[in-house]
N, C-alpha and C positions, 0 to 999 in steps of 0.2 A: 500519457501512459495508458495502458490497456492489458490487461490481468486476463488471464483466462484460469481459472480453477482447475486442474489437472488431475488431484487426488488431496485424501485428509492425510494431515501425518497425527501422528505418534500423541499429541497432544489437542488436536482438534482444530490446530493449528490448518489453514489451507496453502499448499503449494502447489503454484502457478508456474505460470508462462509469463512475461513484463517484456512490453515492446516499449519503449520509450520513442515518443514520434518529436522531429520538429518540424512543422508546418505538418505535409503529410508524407514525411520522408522518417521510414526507423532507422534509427540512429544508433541505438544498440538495444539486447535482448538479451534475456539468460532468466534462472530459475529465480522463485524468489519466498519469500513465506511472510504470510500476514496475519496479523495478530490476530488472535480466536475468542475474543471476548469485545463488548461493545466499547465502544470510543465517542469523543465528540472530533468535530472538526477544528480544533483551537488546542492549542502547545504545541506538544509536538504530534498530534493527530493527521496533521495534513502541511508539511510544508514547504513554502516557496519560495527558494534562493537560497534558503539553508537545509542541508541534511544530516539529522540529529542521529539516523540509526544506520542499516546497511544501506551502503552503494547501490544506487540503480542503475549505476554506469560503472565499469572496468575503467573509465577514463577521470576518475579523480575518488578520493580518499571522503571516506567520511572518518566523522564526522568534518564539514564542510561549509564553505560560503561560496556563493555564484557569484564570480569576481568577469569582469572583461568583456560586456555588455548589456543589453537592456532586456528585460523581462516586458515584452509587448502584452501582454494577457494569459488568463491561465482561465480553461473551464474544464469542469466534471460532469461528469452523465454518471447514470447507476442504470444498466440498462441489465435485462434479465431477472431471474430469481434469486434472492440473497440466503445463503447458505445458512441454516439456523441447528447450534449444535446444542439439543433440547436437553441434553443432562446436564451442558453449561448453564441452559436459560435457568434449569430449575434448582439446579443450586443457589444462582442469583437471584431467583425470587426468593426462595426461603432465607436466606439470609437478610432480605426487607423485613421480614415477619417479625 
């Protein structure tokens, strides 16, 4: 998949652009929105063969299981500068305090 950042919404939230590739072929595309506060990569932060939140594909329902063949590998790059929404960050500090 490959996200390009487009504008903030309403919440801090970022909506994008989502290509979905298999090998190097896109397969489908369309708008998408991601979450605007930090995460880990483990529950449902990043997943593979299951889709716990919205559709990344018009072509099956979430929530979902990837049924009908094999998962050869999955890799992630973070390439560019990661968008930091500084009245979120600072909320979430003072709330450590």
């Amino acid at each position: 998949m490959e996200f390009v950042r487009e504008e903030g919404g309403q919440y801090g939230e970022s909506i994008e652009n989502m290509k979905l590739y298999i090998d190097e072929d896109v397969v489908d595309e369309g708008p998408m929105k991601t979450q605007p506060a930090k995460f880990t990569l483990s529950g449902d932060g990043l997943c593979v063969g299951y889709d716990s939140g919205d559709a990344v594909s018009s072509q099956y329902e979430s929530p979902g299981t990837f049924k009908g063949g094999t998962i050869g590998g999955v890799g992630v790059t973070v390439e560019g500068k990661a968008y930091v929404d500084l009245e979120a960050e600072a909320k979430r500090m003072m709330m450590t305090q």
